[in-house]
BATORRO-740637 format. One line per 4 residues: number of its first residue (from 0); for each residue x, y, z of N, C-alpha, C. Coordinates in nm, 2 decimals. Example, Ala and Ser with C-alpha at 12.3 -4.5 7.8 and 13.67 -1.06 7.14 Angstrom:
% residues 2
0) 1.32/-0.57/0.78/1.23/-0.45/0.78/1.32/-0.33/0.78; 1.28/-0.22/0.71/1.37/-0.11/0.71/1.29/0.00/0.79
% end
This chain:
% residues 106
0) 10.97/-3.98/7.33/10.93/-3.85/7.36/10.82/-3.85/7.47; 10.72/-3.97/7.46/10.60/-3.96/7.52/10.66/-3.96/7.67; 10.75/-4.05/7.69/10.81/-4.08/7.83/10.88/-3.96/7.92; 10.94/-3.87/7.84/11.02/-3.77/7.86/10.91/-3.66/7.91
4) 10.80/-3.67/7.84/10.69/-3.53/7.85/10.66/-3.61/8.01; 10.61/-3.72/8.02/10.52/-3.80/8.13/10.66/-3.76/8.25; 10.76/-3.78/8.26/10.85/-3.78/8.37/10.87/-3.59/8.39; 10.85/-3.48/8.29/10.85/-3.35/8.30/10.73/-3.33/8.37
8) 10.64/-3.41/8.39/10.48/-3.37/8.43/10.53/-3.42/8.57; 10.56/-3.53/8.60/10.56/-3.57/8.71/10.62/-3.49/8.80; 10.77/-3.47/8.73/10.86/-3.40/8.85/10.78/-3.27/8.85; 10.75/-3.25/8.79/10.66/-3.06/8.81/10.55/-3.12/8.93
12) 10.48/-3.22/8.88/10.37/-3.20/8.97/10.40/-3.24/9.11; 10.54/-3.33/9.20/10.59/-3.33/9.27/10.66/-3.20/9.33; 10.74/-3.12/9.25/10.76/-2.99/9.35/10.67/-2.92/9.38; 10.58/-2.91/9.26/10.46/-2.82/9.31/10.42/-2.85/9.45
16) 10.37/-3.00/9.48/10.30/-3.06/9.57/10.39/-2.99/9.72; 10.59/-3.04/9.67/10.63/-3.00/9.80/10.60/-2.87/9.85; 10.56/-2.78/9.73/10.57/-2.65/9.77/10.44/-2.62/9.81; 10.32/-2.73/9.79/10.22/-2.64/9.80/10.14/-2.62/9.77
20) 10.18/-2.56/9.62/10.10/-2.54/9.53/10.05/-2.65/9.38; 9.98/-2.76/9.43/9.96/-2.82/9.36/9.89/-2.81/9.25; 9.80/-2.75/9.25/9.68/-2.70/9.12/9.78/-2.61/9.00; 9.92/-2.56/9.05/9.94/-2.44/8.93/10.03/-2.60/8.83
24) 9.98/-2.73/8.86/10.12/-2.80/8.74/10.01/-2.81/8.68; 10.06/-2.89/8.51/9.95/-2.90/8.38/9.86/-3.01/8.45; 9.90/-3.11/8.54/9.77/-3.22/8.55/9.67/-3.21/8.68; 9.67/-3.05/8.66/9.55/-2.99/8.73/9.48/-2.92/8.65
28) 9.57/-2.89/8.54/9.47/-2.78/8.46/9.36/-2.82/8.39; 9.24/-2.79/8.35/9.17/-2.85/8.32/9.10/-2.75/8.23; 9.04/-2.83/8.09/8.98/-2.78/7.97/8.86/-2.67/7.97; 8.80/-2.70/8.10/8.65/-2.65/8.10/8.70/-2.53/8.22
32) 8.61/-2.41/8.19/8.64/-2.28/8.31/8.61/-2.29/8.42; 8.63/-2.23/8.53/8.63/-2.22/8.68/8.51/-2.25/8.67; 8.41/-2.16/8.60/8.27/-2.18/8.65/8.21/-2.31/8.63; 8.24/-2.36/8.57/8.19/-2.55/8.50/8.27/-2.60/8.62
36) 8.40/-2.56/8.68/8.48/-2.66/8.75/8.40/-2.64/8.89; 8.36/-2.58/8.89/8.28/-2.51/9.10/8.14/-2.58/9.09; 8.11/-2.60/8.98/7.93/-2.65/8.95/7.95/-2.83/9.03; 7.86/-2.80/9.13/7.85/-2.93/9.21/7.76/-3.04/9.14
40) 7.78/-3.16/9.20/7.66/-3.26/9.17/7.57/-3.24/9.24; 7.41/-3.28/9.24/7.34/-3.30/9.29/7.34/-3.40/9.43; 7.32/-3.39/9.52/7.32/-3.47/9.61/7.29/-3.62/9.63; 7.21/-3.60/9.52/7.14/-3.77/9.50/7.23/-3.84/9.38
44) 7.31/-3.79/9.31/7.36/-3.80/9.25/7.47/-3.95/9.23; 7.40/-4.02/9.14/7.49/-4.13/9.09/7.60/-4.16/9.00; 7.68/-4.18/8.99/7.78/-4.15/8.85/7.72/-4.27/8.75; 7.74/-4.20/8.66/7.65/-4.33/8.52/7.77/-4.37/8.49
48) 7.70/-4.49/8.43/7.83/-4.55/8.34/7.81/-4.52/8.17; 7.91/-4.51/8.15/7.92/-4.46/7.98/8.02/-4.59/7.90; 8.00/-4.54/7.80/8.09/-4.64/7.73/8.21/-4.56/7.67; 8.32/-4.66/7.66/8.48/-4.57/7.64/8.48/-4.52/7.49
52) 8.55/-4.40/7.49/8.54/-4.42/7.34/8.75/-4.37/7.32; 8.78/-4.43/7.23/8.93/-4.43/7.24/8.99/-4.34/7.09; 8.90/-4.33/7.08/8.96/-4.24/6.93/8.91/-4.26/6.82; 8.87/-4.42/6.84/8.87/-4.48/6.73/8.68/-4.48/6.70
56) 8.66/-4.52/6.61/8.49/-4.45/6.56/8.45/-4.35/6.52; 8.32/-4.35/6.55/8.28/-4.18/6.49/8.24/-4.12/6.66; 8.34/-3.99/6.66/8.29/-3.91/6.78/8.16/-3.86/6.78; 8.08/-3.83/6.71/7.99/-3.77/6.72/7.86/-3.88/6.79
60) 7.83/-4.00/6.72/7.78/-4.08/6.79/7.82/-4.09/6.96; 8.00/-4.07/6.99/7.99/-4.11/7.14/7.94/-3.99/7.20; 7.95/-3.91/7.12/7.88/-3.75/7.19/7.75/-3.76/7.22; 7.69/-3.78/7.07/7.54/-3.79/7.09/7.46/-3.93/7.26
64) 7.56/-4.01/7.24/7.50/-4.14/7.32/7.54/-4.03/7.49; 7.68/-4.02/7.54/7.67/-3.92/7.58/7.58/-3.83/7.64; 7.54/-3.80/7.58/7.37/-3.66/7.58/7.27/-3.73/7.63; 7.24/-3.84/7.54/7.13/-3.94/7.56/7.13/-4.00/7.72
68) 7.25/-4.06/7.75/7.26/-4.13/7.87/7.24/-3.98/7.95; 7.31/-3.84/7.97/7.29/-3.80/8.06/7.19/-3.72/8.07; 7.11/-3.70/7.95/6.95/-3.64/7.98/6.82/-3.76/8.03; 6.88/-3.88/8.06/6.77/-3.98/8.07/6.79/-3.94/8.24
72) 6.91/-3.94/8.31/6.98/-3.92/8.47/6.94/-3.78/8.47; 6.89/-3.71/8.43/6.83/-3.54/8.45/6.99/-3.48/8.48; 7.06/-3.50/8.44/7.23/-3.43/8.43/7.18/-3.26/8.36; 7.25/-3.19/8.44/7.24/-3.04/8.29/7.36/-3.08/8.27
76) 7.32/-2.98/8.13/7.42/-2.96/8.03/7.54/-2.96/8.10; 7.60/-2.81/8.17/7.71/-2.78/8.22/7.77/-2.90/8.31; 7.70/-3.03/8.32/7.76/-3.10/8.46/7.77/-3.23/8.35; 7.75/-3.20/8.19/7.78/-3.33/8.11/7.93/-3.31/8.09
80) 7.96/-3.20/8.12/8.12/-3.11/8.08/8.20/-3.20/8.15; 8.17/-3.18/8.27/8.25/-3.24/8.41/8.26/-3.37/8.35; 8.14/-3.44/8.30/8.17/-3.60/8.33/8.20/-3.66/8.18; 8.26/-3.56/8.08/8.31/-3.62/7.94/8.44/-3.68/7.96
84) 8.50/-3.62/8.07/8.64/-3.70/8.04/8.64/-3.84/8.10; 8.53/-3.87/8.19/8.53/-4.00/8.25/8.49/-4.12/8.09; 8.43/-4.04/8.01/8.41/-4.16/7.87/8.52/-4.15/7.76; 8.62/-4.09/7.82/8.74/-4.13/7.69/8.90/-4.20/7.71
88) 8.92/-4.26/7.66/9.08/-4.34/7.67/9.12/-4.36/7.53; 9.27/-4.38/7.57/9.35/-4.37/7.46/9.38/-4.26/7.39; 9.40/-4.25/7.28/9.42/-4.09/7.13/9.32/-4.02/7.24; 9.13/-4.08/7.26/9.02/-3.98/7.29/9.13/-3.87/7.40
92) 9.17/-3.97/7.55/9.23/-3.86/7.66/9.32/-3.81/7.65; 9.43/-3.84/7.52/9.53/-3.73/7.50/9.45/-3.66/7.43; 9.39/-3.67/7.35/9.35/-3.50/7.28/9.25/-3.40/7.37; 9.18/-3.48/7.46/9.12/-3.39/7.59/9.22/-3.30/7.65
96) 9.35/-3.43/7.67/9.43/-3.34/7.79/9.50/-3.28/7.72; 9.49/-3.27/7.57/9.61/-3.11/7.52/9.51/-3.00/7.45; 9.39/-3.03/7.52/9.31/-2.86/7.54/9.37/-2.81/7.57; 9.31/-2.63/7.50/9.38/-2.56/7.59/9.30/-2.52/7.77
100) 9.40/-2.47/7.83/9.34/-2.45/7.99/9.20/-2.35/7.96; 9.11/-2.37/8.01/8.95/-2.32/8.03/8.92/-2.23/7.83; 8.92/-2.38/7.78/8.87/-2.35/7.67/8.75/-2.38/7.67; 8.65/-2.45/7.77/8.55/-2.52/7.75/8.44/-2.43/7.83
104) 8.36/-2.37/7.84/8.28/-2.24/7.92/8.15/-2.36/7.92; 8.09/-2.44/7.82/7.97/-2.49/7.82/7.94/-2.63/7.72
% end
């Protein structure tokens, strides 16, 4: 099933592309709203490293560490939004990526 969904995404996100319109397939859409998506980095700006978290453990901990690492880098809040999906794999990034589209405001 997983293979069948991954080859529906692709070919969509391939005509889109021929057509153009690349942002309207699902692996553009993204959890957090326009306004979190337009919010820039800072110019000085480093990307931190985080640690993965895959499903497995307690979320809340990788959230809390999360917080921790990006209030030490003076990160706001709304730009920790941006950089959550860079700390999850496995179960964690499928259940990011079957949010729904701009469920996330903050």
């Amino acid at each position: 099933m997983k293979a069948e969904k991954i080859k529906h995404l692709l070919a969509n996100a391939v005509k889109a592309q021929l057509a153009g319109d690349v942002c309207k397939t699902h692996l553009c859409i993204k959890p957090y709203t326009h306004r979190v998506d337009s919010l820039c980095m800072p110019r000085s700006y480093q990307p931190l490293k985080f640690q993965q978290f895959d499903g497995k453990g307690n979320p809340e901990q990788h959230v809390a560490h999360i917080i921790e690492t990006c209030n030490n880098a003076s990160t706001d809040g709304d730009l920790m939004v941006k950089q959550f999906v860079w700390t999850l794999n496995g179960i964690a990034f499928e259940w990011y990526t079957d949010l729904e589209p701009k469920s996330i405001n903050s």
